[in-house]
N, C-alpha and C positions, 0 to 999 in steps of 0.2 A: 201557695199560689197567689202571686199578686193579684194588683188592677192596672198594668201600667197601660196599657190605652183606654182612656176615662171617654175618646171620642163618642158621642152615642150613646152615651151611661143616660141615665136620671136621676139626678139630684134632688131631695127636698134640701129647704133650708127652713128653717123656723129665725124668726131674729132677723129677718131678712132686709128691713131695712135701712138699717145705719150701721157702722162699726165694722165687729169680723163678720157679721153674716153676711152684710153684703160687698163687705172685700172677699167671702168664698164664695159668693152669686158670679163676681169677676175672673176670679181663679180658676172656678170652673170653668164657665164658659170657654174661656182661651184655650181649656184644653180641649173642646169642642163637644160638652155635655149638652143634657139640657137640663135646664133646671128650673126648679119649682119655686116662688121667693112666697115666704109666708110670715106676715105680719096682721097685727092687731086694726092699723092705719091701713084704709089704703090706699087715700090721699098720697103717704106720704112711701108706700110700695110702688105706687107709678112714678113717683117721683122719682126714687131710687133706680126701679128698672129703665128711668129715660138713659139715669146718670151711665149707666156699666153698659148698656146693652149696644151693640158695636153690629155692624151688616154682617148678616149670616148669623148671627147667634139667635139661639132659640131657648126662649126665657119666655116664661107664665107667671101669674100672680094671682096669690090665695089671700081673700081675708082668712085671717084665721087668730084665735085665743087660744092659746095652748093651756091654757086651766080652762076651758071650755071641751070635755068629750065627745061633745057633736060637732064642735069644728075640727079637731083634730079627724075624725071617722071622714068629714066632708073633705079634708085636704086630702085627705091620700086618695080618694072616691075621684077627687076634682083631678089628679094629679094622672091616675090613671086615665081618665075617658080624654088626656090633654096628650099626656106621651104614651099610654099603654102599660107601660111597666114600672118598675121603682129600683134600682140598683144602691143609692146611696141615702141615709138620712141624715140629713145633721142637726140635731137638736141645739142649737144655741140658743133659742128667746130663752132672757133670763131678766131676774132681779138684784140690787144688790138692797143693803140698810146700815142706817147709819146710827145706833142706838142702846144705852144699857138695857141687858135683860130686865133690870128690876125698875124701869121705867117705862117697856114698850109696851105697846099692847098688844096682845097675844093675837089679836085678826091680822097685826103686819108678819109674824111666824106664821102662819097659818096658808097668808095669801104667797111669801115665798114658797111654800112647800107646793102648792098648789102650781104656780107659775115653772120654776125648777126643777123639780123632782117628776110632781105627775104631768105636767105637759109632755115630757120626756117619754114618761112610760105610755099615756097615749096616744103618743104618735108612732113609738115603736111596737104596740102591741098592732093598730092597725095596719102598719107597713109589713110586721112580720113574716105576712108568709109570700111577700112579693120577695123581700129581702130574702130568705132563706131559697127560692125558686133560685134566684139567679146569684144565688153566694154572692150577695151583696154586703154591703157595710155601715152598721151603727155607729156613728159617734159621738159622744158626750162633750160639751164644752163644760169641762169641770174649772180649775181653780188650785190653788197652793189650797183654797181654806177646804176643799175635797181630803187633805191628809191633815192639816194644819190648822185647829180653830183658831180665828179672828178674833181680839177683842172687839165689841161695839158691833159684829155681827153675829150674832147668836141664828140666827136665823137663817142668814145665806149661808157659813156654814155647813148649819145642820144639811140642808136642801143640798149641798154638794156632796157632802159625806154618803148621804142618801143613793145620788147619785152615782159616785163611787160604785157603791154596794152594790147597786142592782146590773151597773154594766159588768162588774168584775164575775157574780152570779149568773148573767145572760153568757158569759163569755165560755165560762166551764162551762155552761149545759149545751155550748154547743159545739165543744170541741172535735165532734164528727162530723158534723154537717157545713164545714166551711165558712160559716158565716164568720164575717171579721169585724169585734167587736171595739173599738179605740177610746181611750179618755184622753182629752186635749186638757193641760194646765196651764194655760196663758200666764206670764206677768202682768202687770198694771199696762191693761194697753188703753189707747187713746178711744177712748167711744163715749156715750150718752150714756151708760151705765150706773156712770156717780153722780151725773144729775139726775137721775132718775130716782135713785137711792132712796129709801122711805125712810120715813124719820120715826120716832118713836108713836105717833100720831097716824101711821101709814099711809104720808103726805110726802109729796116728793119734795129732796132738798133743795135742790133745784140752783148749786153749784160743788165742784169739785174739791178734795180738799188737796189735789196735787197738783204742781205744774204739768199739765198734760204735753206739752211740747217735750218733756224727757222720758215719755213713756215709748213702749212698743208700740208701732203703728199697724191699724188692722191688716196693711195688707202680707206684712212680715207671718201675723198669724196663721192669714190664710193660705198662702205657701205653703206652712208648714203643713197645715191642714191636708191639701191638695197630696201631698208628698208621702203622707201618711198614711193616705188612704190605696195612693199607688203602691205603696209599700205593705201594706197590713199592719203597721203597726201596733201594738196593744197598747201604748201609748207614749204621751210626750209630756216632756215638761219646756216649756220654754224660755225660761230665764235664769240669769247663772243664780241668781240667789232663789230661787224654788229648787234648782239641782241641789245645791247646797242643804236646805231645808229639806227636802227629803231623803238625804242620805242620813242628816246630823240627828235627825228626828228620831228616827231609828234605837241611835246609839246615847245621844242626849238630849233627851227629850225634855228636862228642867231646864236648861241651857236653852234650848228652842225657844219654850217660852218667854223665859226673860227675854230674847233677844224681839220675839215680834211686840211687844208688850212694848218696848222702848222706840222700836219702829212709829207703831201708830199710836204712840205719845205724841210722838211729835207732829202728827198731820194738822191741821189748818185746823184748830177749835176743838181739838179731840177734846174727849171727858174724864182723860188722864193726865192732864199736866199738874 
């Protein structure tokens, strides 16, 4: 059973203000949700909810930390006493890093996991049983590095794989109960992400190492997003070289690696040329 009218739904977003979260803060909306925007800033959440928010739509803002478990318990607390109910989560706040394992330091693996992996699960343990009330829908903004580890990210990653794990377990255990569990795999799209990116120091890098005008733009993701969620999908991958990567992965997995190995050789300054 789908969701095809989102009209009315309740959206969380985590991530909510730059990039895909708040290109699916916009996606939603238009379909006529309401939704919840939840970020760290919230400076820069009202900012964002000026930019999307359009007459009639009805849209909230949470500070919230998602490596924080009392903000996470508070967003969905806030989310409720704001719409009442909870239909859809989308966990996107994330991190990325840009660094050899045998030079970082172990509190920037520690703070992605923390960021990634349990932001995720605290905001889906506390949404759980609004979500399961109304066979609503979890979804992960996972990654190629969710199937596919990254060289130079040992960390993000791990925190996706992680990821992976726990929605593909959440999803069996609720194969009776309707709930519809999804992992999104974006390509390289266009966001703050890779300036954000922490270095071996767990300091942001504070620029990109790709031409960002040839990436996926957030609001292509969040389409898909949208689309997917009307659909149930269990999940997506969205770019032809992640399709490709995960089918070769499979079958030639030595192959895979040389070929990503050679990819992000070549990024802006990698530590493999």
């Amino acid at each position: 059973m789908g969701m095809k009218n989102l009209k009315d739904k309740v959206v969380i977003i985590t991530g909510a203000s730059s990039g895909i979260g708040k290109a699916c803060v916009e996606a939603f909306a238009k379909k006529g949700s309401n939704v919840m925007m939840a970020a760290r800033d919230l400076d820069k959440l009202q900012s964002a909810m000026n930019d999307v928010k359009k007459s009639g739509d009805t849209i909230a803002i949470c500070k919230a930390d998602v490596s924080n478990e009392n903000d996470c318990k508070n967003l969905v607390e806030a989310t409720l006493h704001e719409f009442g109910r909870i239909d859809v989560l989308i966990n996107n706040a994330g991190l990325s890093m840009r660094a050899l394992f045998k030079d970082v330091d172990l509190s920037v693996l520690k703070y992605l996991m923390e960021v990634n992996f349990w932001g995720m699960v605290y905001c889906t343990k506390y949404a759980i049983n609004q979500l399961l009330l109304n066979e609503g829908s979890v979804v992960g903004i996972s990654s190629i590095a969710g199937f596919q580890g990254l060289p130079g990210r040992t960390g993000y990653s791990a925190s996706k794989f992680a990821m992976e794990g726990f929605l593909a377990a959440l999803r069996v255990e609720n194969l009776k109960t309707n709930l519809h569990v999804m992992a999104v795999r974006p390509g390289y799209t266009t966001s703050n992400i890779r300036n954000t990116a922490l270095n071996k120091e767990g300091m942001p890098q504070g620029e990109t190492p790709f031409d960002e005008s040839k990436l996926m733009k957030p609001e292509e993701v969040a389409n898909a997003i949208v689309a997917g969620v009307e659909n149930r999908r269990r999940s997506i991958v969205l770019s032809p070289e992640g399709k490709l990567a995960a089918t070769l992965t499979k079958f030639f997995p030595a192959f895979i690696d040389k070929q990503v190995y050679r990819v992000v050789s070549r990024e802006k300054d990698s530590p493999f040329k």
